[in-house]
C-alpha positions as CSV (number, residue, x, y, z in Angstrom):
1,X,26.5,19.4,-48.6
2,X,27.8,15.8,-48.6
3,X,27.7,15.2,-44.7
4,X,24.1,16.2,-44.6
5,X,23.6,13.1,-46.7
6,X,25.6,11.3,-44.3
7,X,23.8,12.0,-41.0
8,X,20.2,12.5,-42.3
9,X,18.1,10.0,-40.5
10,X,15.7,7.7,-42.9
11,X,11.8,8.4,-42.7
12,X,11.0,5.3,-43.3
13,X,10.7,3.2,-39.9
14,X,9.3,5.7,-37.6
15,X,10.4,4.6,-33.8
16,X,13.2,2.2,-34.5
17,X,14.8,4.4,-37.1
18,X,15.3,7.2,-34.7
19,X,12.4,9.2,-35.9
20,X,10.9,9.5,-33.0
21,X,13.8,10.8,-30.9
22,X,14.2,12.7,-33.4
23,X,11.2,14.4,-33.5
24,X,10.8,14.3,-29.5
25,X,14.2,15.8,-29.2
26,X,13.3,18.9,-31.5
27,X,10.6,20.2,-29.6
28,X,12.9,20.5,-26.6
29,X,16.3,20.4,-27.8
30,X,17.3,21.2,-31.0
31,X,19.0,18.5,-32.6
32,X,21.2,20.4,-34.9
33,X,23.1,20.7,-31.6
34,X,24.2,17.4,-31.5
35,X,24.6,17.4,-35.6
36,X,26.8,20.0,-35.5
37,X,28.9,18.7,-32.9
38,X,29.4,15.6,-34.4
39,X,30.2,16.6,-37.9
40,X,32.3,20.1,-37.4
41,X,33.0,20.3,-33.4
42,X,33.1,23.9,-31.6
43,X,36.6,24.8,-32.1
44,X,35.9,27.3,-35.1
45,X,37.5,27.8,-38.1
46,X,41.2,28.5,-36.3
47,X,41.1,25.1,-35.3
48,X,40.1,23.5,-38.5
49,X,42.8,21.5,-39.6
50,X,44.2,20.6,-36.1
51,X,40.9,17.6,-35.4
52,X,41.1,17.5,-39.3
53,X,41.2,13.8,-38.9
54,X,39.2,13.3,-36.0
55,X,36.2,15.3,-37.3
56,X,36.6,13.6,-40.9
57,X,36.1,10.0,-39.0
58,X,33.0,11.6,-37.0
59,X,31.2,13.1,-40.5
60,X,31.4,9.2,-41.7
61,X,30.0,8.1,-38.6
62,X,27.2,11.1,-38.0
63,X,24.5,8.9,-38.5
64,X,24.7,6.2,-36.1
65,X,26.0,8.2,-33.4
66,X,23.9,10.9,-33.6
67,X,21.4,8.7,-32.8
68,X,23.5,7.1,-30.2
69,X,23.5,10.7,-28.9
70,X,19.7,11.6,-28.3
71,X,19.1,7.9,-26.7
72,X,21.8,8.8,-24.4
73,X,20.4,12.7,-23.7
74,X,17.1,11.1,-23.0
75,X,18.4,8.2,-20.5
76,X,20.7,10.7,-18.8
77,X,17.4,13.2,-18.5
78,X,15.3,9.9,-17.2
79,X,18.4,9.1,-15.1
80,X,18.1,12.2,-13.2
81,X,14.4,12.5,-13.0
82,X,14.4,9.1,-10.9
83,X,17.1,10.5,-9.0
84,X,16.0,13.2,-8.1
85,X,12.4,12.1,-7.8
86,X,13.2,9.9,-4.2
87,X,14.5,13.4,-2.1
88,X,12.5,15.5,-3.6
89,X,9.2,13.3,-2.8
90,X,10.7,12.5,0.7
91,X,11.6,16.6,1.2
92,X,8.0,17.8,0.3
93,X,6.6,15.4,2.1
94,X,8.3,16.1,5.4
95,X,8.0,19.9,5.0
96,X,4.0,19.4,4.2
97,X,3.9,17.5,7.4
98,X,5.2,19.8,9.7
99,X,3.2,22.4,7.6
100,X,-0.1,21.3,9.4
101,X,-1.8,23.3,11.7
102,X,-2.5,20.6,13.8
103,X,-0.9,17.3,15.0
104,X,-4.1,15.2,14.7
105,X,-7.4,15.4,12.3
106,X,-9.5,12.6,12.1
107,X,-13.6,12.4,10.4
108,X,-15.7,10.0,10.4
109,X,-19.1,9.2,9.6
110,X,-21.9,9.5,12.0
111,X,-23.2,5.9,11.6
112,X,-19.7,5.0,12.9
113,X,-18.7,4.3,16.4
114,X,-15.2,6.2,16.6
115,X,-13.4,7.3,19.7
116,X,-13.9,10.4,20.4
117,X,-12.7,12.9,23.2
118,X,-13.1,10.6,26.2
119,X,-11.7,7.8,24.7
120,X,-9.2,9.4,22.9
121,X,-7.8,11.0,27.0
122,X,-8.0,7.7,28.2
123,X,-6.1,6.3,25.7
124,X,-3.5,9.1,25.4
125,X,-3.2,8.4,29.5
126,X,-2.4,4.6,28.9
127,X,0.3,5.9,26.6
128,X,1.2,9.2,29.0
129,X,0.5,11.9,26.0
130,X,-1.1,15.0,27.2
131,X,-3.9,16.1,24.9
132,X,-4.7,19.7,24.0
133,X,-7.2,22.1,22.5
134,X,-9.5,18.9,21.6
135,X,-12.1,20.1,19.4
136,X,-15.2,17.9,17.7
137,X,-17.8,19.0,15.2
138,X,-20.5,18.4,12.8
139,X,-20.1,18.6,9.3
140,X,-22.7,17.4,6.4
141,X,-22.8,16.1,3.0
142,X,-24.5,18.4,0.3
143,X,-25.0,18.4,-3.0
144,X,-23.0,21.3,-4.9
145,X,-23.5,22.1,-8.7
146,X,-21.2,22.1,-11.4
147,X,-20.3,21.2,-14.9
148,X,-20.4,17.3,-16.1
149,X,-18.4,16.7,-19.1
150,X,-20.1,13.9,-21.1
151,X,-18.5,11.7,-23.4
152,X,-20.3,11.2,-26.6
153,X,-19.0,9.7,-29.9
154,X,-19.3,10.9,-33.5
155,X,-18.0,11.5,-36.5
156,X,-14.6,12.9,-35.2
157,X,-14.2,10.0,-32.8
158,X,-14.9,10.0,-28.7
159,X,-15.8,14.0,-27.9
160,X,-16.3,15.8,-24.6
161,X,-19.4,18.1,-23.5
162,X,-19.8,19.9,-20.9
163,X,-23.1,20.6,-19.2
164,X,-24.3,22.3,-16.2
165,X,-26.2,20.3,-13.5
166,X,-27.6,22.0,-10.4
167,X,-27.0,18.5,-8.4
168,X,-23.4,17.6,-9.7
169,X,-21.2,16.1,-6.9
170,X,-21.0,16.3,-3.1
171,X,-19.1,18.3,-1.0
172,X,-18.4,18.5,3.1
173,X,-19.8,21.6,5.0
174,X,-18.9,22.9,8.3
175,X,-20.8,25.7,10.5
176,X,-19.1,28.8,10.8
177,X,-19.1,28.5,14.5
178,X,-17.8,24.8,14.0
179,X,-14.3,26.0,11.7
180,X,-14.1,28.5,14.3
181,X,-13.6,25.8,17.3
182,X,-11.7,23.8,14.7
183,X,-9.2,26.1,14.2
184,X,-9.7,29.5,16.2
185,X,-10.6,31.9,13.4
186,X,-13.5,33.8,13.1
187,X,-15.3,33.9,10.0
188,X,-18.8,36.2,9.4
189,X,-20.7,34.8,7.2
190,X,-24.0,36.2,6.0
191,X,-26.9,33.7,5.0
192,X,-26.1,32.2,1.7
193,X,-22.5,33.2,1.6
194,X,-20.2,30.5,1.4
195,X,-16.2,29.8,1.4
196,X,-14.3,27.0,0.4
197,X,-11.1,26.0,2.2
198,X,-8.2,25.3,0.4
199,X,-4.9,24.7,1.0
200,X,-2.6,27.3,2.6
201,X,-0.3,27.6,-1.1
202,X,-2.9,27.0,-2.9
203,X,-1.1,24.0,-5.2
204,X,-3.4,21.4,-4.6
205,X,-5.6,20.6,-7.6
206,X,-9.3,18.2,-7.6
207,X,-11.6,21.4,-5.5
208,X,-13.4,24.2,-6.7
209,X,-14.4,26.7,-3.9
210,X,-16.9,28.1,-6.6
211,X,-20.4,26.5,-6.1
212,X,-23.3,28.2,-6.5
213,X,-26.6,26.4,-5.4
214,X,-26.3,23.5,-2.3
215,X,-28.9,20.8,-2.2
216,X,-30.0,18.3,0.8
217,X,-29.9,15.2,-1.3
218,X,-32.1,13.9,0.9
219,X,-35.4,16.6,0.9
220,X,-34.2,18.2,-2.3
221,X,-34.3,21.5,-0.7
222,X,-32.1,24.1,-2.2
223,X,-30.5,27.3,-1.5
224,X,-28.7,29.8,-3.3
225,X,-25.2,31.2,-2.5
226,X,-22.6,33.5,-3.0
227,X,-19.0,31.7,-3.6
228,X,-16.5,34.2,-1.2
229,X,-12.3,34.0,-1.1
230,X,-11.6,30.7,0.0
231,X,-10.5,29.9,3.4
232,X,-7.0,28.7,4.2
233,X,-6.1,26.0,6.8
234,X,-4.4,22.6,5.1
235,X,-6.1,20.0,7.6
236,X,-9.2,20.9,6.6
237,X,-9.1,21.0,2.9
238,X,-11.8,20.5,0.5
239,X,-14.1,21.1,3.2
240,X,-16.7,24.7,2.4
241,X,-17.6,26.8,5.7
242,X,-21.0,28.3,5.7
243,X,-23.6,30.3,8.0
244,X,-24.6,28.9,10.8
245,X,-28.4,29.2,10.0
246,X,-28.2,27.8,6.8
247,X,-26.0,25.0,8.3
248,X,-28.8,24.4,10.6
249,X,-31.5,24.4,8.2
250,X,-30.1,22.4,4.9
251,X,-28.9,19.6,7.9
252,X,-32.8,19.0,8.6
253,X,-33.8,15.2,7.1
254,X,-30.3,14.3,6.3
255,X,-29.4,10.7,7.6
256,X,-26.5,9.4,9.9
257,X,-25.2,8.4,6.5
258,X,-24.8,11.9,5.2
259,X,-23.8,13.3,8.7
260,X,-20.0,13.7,9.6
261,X,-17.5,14.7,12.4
262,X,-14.6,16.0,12.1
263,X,-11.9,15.6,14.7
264,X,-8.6,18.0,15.8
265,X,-6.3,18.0,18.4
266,X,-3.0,18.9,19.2
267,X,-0.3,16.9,21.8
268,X,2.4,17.8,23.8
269,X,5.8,16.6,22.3
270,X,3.8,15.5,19.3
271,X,7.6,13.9,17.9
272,X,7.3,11.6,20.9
273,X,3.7,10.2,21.0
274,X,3.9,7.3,17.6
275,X,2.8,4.8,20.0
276,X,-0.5,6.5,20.9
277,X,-0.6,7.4,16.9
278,X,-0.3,4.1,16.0
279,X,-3.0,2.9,18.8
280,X,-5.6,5.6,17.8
281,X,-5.2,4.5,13.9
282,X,-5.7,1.2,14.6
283,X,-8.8,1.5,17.7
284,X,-10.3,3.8,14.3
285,X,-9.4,1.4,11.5
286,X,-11.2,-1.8,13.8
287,X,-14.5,0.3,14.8
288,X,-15.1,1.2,11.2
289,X,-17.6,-0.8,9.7
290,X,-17.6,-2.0,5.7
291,X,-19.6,0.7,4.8
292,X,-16.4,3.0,5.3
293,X,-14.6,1.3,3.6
294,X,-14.7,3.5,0.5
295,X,-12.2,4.4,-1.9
296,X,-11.1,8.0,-1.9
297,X,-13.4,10.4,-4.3
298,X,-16.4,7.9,-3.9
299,X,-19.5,10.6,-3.9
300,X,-22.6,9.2,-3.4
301,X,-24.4,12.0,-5.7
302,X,-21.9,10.9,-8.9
303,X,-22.7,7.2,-7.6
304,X,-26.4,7.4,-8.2
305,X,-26.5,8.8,-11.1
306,X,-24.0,6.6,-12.5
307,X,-25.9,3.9,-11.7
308,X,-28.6,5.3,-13.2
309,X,-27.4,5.6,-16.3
310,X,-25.0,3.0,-16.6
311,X,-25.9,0.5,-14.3
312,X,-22.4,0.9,-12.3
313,X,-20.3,3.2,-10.4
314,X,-16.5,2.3,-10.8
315,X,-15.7,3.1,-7.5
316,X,-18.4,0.6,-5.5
317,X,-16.3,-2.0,-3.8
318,X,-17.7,-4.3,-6.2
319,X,-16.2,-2.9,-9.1
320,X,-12.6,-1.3,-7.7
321,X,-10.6,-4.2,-8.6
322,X,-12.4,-4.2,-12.2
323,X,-11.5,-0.7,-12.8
324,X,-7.8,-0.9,-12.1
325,X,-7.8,0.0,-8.3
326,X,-6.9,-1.5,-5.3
327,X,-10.0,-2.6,-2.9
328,X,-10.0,-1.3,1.0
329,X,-9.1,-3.9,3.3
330,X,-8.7,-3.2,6.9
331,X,-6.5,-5.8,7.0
332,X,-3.8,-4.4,5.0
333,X,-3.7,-1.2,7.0
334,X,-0.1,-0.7,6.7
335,X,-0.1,-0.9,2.8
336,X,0.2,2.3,0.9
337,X,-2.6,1.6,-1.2
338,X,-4.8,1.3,2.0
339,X,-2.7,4.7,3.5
340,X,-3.5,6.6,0.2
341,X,-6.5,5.9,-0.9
342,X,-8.7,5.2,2.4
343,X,-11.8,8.3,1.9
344,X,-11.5,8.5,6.1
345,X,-7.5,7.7,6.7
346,X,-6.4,10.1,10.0
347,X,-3.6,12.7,9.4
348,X,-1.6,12.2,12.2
349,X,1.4,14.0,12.0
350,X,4.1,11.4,13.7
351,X,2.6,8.6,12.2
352,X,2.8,10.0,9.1
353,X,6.6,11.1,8.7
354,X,7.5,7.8,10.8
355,X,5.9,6.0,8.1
356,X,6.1,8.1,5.2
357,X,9.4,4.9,3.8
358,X,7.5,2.1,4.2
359,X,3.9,3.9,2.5
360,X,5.5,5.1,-0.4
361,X,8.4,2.0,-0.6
362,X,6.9,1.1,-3.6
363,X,7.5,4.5,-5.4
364,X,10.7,5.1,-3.8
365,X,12.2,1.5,-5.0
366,X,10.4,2.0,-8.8
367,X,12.1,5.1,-9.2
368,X,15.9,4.3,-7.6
369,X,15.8,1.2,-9.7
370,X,14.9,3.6,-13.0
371,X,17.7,5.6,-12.4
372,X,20.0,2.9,-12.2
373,X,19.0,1.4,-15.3
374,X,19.1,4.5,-17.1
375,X,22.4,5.2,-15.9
376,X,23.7,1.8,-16.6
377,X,22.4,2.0,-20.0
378,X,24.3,5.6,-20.6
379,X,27.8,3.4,-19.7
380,X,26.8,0.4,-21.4
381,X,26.1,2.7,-25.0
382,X,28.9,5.2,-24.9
383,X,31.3,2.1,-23.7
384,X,30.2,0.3,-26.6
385,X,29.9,4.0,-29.1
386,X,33.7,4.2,-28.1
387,X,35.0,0.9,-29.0
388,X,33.4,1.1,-32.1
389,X,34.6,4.2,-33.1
390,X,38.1,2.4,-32.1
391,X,37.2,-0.9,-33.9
392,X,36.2,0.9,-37.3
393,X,39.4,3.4,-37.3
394,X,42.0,0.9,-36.5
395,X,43.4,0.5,-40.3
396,X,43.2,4.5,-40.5
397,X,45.4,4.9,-37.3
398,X,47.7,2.2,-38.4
399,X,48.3,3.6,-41.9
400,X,48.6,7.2,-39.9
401,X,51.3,5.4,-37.8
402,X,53.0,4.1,-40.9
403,X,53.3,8.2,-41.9
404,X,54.9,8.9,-38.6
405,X,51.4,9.9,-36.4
406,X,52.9,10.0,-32.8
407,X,51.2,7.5,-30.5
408,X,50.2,11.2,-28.5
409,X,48.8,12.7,-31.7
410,X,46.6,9.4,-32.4
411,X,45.3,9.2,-28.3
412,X,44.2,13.0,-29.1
413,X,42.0,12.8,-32.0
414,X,40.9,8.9,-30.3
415,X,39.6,11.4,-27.5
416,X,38.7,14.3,-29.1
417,X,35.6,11.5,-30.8
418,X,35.0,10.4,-27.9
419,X,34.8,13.4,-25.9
420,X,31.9,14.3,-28.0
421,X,29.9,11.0,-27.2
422,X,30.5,11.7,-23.7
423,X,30.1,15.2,-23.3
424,X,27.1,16.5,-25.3
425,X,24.4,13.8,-24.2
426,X,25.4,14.8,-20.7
427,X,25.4,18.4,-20.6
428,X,22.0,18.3,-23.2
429,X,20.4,15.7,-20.9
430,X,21.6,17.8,-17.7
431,X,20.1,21.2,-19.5
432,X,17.1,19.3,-20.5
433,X,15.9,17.6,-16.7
């Protein structure tokens, strides 16, 4: 058919041609949507010589404003993302906060001087905050097993394989005596049975409760053990919970460098105690030492054998900034990269939702300021569709004027075109997000 001619898009320039919308739109959208619209409309056959005119002009036009179409279904879909992106960020992070189980958790390692329970009454007294059920416990460092996927090239380019190691990564491990004063459940464990503790819905990715074989890095002893349903209790995640005689034993020869603590604690009128929050954070960020001051995921298992075999570990302090993250500085504790990616930052429930704006300011700006240009650029396209559309048909409507077109018939087929450059983008782009 002739108008297939007219709005079939050229092959020849891939992304400025429209190729690529149009390729990108069909595997969500299907853009004989927006085709048909343009060229016949959806007022059926009964209709079909009442927007005779209009729908003639529009089959002339398909091609251009088809593809006027899908880069307005796409900004409109944008739009709305970055909308939507600032509540829905601010919503889940508020309803995660007052999802903890506790109002304070804090670990640190054991070659660190942190406060701990008499220092942390006597400063809650200076501030008049009551502390409650105050609980401090070891934890240590072990080496867990797991698969290492290893990037080799070949004839098909850059490949991944995966391989087993016995000493893989590092993992924390509590006693089952110490989750119990942590959080007041019980837990039997046998020797060499083992549970991982995950969150409490179970939608937070980068731990595997399954580990089989625990190593001290330190003596290279090993034990064998039986992965069990994972524990749930969000304050503690990514921590494992084990016997307390296996605890006992694998801890032997390990270092202050591979011992831990980990810290909870509840307050009355949590909502009112930001000043002691704020205090604690900072007495914790000024005792740590440099040696703390590790990005979050740094594993001292992956960072040896890194260096090993490559001479580097991408997240050493000396190579952050190279790799495209942001270094720790205890001087820029208020900064959301230092927030976010500090391996021992508190979680301190009033100090996080007081501070959740001006921690994630950067996203929250990044993502207002996309939806407002996407939104801007919708106007600025469909403005500029429209007045085309009356630019190019201005000798048609003149010469239907001259053979007695009403000025109300002409405003109607005018509208019924430009109806359609409004109205499909935003109900496909709406459908779409």
């Amino acid at each position: 058919m002739r108008w297939l001619e007219i709005v079939r898009f050229p092959r020849r320039s891939c992304f400025v041609s429209g190729c690529f919308l149009e390729r990108f739109l069909d595997a969500v959208v299907n853009k004989n949507i927006l085709l048909h619209t343009v060229v016949n409309g959806w007022n059926g056959k009964k209709k079909l010589y009442k927007d005779l005119i209009a729908t003639s002009q529009m089959r002339f036009q398909g091609r251009q404003t088809v593809r006027n179409m899908l880069v307005m279904t796409l900004l409109i879909a944008g739009a709305y993302f970055g909308s939507f992106y600032t509540p829905m960020l601010g919503t889940g992070a508020m309803i995660g906060y007052d999802a903890r189980p506790v109002d304070y958790a804090y670990n640190f390692r054991a070659d660190q001087d942190i406060p701990l329970e008499d220092e942390v009454r006597a400063l809650a007294e200076e501030y008049g905050v009551t502390v409650t059920d105050f609980a401090a416990v070891p934890m240590v460092r072990l080496a867990v097993d797991g698969d290492n996927f290893i990037e080799e090239e070949g004839p098909m380019g850059t490949t991944w394989r995966e391989e087993y190691e016995e000493v893989m990564s590092s993992g924390l491990f509590l006693s089952a005596s110490g989750y119990e004063a942590l959080t007041g459940e019980h837990v039997d464990l046998a020797p060499g049975e083992l549970r991982g503790v995950a969150d409490v819905e179970g939608s937070r990715l980068g731990f595997s409760p399954n580990v089989q074989i625990l190593t001290n890095y330190l003596t290279k002893e090993q034990l064998p053990v039986t992965s069990l349903e994972p524990l749930r209790y969000d304050s503690l995640f990514g921590r494992y919970v084990m016997n307390d005689g296996d605890f006992a034993a694998l801890s032997q020869g390990l270092s202050d460098q591979w011992r831990e603590t980990q810290v909870c604690f509840n307050v009355e009128n949590c909502g009112e105690t930001y000043d002691f929050a704020k205090a604690l954070f900072n007495e914790i960020v000024d005792r740590s030492t440099i040696e703390a001051a590790q990005f979050d995921g740094w594993d001292p298992v992956i960072r040896d054998r890194d260096v090993a075999e490559k001479g580097y570990y991408f997240l050493d302090r000396e190579q952050l900034v190279q790799s495209g993250f942001t270094l720790i500085d205890y001087s820029r504790r208020d900064s959301s990269a230092f927030r976010m990616n500090w391996q021992y930052m508190p979680q301190f429930r009033v100090l996080d939702k007081a501070d959740f704006v001006k921690t994630t300011a950067v996203f929250l700006i990044l993502f207002v300021f996309i939806a407002v240009v996407c939104f801007s650029a919708v106007f600025v396209m469909a403005y500029t569709r429209c007045m085309t559309i009356a630019l190019t048909n201005r000798k048609v409507y003149e010469d239907l004027r001259k053979l007695g077109a009403s000025n109300a018939y002409l405003r109607r087929s005018v509208r019924g075109q430009v109806k359609r450059v409004f109205l499909v983008p935003a109900l496909v782009g709406t459908g779409l997000i």
